[in-house]
Structure formats: structure tokens, C-alpha cells
N, C-alpha and C positions, 0 to 999 in steps of 0.2 A: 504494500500500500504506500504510495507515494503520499509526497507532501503535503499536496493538495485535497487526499481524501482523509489523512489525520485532520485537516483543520476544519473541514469539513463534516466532521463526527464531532457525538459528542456522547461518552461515557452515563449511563444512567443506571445506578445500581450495575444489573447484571447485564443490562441492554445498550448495545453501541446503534443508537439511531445517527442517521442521514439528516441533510437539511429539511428535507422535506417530511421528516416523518420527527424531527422536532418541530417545527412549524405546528404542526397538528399540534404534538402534547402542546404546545405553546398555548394552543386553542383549547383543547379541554381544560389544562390549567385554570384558564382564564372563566371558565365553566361553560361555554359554549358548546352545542350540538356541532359535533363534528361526522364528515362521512370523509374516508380517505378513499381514491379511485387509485387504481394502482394495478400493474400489470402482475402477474400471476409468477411467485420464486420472489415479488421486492419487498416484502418483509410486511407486508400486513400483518398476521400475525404477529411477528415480533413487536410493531408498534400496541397491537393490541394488548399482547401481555405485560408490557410498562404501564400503560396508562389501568389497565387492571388490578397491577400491581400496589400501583401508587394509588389509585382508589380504593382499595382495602384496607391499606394501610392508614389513613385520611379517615376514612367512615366506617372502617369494619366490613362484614363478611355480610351480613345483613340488607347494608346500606347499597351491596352491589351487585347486579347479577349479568353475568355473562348467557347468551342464548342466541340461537341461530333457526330457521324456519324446519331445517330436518335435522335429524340425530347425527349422521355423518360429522357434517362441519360442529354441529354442538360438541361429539365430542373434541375432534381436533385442537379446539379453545377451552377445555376442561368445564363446559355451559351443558344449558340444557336446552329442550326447544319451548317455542314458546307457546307450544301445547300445556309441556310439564310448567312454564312459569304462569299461566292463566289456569290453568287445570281444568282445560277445557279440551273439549273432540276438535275433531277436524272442520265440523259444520260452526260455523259459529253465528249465522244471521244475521241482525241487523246490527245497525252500533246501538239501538240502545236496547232491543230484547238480551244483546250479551251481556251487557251492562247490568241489566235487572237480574241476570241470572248469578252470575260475576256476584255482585254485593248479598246471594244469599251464603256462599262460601266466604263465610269469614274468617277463616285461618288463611286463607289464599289472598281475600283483601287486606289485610293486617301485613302480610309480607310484603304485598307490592306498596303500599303504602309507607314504606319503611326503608323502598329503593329511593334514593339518590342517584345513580348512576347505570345505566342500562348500555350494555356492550353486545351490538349483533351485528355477528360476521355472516357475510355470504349473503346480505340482504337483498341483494336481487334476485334471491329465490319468493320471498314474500311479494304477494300479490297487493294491487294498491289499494284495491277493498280490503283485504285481511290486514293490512299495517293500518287502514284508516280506523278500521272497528277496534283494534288490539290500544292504538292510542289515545281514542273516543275512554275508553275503557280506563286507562291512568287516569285522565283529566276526569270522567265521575267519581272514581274515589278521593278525588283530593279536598280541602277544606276549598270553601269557594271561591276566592280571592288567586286558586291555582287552577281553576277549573277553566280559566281564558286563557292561558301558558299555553304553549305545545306541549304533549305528553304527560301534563299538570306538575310543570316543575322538573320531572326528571330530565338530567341529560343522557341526550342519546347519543351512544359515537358506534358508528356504521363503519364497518368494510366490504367493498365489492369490488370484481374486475374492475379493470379501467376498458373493457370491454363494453360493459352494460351504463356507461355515461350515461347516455342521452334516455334510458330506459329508465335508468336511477333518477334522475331529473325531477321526473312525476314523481316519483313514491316519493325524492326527499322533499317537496313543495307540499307536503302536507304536514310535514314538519316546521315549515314556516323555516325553511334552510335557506340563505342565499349563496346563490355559486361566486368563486373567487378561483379564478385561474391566470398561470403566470407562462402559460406555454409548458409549462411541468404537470405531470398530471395533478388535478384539480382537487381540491378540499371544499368543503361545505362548511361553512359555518353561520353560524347567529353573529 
């Protein structure tokens, strides 16, 4: 590694991030919804498990939950999907019949209620109805004053191909994401 890519790194605990993949933590730091697009071997994952890391560490184990739309990539990220994190079937209906059914489990509203930090890779496997009803679903359980937030407060940080850009676009627009690109592939943030 040349001169250029040491100064260009920077050491984070056990994780050597890129510019562009501090940029990001820079951005969740900062506590914004982030979505990193990125081509497939550049280290999403890797940025994932710092910014996971460092949220656990911050808010506990509770406070965070890592999950992805199928089991595969849940586990690759040590998550679950977002079946097991809503404890819900595959049908899930409207956004607000899930919502009514969602707040009669309340050991399941109690936990998501409790996330600060929502980490989901591979998110352009999630359909824009199924993220729109899943995030309908955060924002009813919150105290009211978070119920007009995106995701009612929690932040969300997304990874996907840098293939599915313009697919990711939509899903991340209901997150209330604005796109920010430098020629380098692109981050989403608030």
C-alpha cells in the first residue's frame, strides 16, 4: 500500500475504512440516515460492522438491531430479517392493519421501541411497499412528537449494490433521504 492509500485510510478500532466509507460513518456519527451504494468485494460490510460496532457500544445491544429482507444476507451481518425483527409473516397488508396488529405484540413493540439504530444490508431486496408499511410501523409506535420523523426517530443506515442506484432511489425517498454524489459512488443522507 502506497503513500497515498495510508493517508487515505483511517484506522477505526479493528476496521481500516476508505474515504468514502468514513464519509459515511462521518454521516451516521452525525446521526443521519445513511445508504452506502457500492460495488460488490468494496467493503460494505466492513463499513457496516464499525458503524455497528460503535452503535452498540454508544446505546447497547438493545438500542440496535442489524437485519436484512432474507436470512442469507441477515446472516452474513450477524442480523436477523425483518420478519424475525417485526415478528411478522411474509403477508403483511396495509400500513396501518400491520400497525394494529404490530401494537397487539407487545414484547415485539417494546423492543423496536427501544431501537435507536436500524442497520439493513442488501436492501434492495425489500420491496417499496414492504419498507413503506415496515417504516409506517416504527413511526406508530413512537411517542407523537416522532411519529412525523422518518422511521419515528430511528436511524437507518442501508447497504446495497451500487448496481440497484436508481432502483434504491425510490425505496430511499420514503425515507425522506437526499442523494449526495461526488462522481464516487453515492451516499444518502438526511
Amino acid at each position: 500500500m502506497g503513500a497515498g492509500a495510508v493517508a487515505s485510510t483511517m484506522e477505526l478500532a479493528s476496521f481500516t475504512l476508505d474515504d468514502i466509507q468514513m464519509k459515511c460513518f462521518s454521516d451516521y456519527l452525525a446521526g443521519r440516515n445513511v445508504s452506502v451504494f457500492r460495488s460488490a468485494g468494496c467493503g460494505k460490510s466492513v463499513l457496516l460492522r464499525a458503524i455497528i460496532g460503535d452503535a452498540r457500544a454508544r446505546y447497547g445491544d438493545a438500542a440496535v438491531d442489524v437485519c436484512s429482507w432474507n436470512g442469507a444476507s441477515a446472516d452474513l451481518i450477524g442480523g436477523e430479517t425483518f420478519h424475525g425483527l417485526f415478528a411478522c409473516g411474509v403477508y403483511l397488508g396495509t400500513p396501518d392493519s400491520f400497525l394494529q396488529t404490530l401494537l397487539e405484540r407487545s414484547r415485539t413493540v417494546d423492543k423496536l421501541r427501544k431501537l435507536r439504530v436500524l442497520v439493513v444490508d442488501e436492501a434492495f431486496t425489500i420491496t417499496a411497499v414492504a419498507l413503506s408499511i415496515l417504516l409506517r410501523a416504527l413511526r406508530g409506535i413512537r411517542p407523537p412528537a416522532l411519529e412525523v420523523v422518518p422511521a419515528g426517530g430511528v436511524q437507518v443506515i442501508c447497504a446495497l449494490y451500487w448496481s440497484c442506484f436508481y432502483l434504491a432511489l425510490s425505496v430511499c425517498c420514503l425515507c425522506s433521504w437526499r442523494a449526495r454524489s461526488s462522481g464516487a459512488p453515492a451516499r444518502l443522507a438526511v
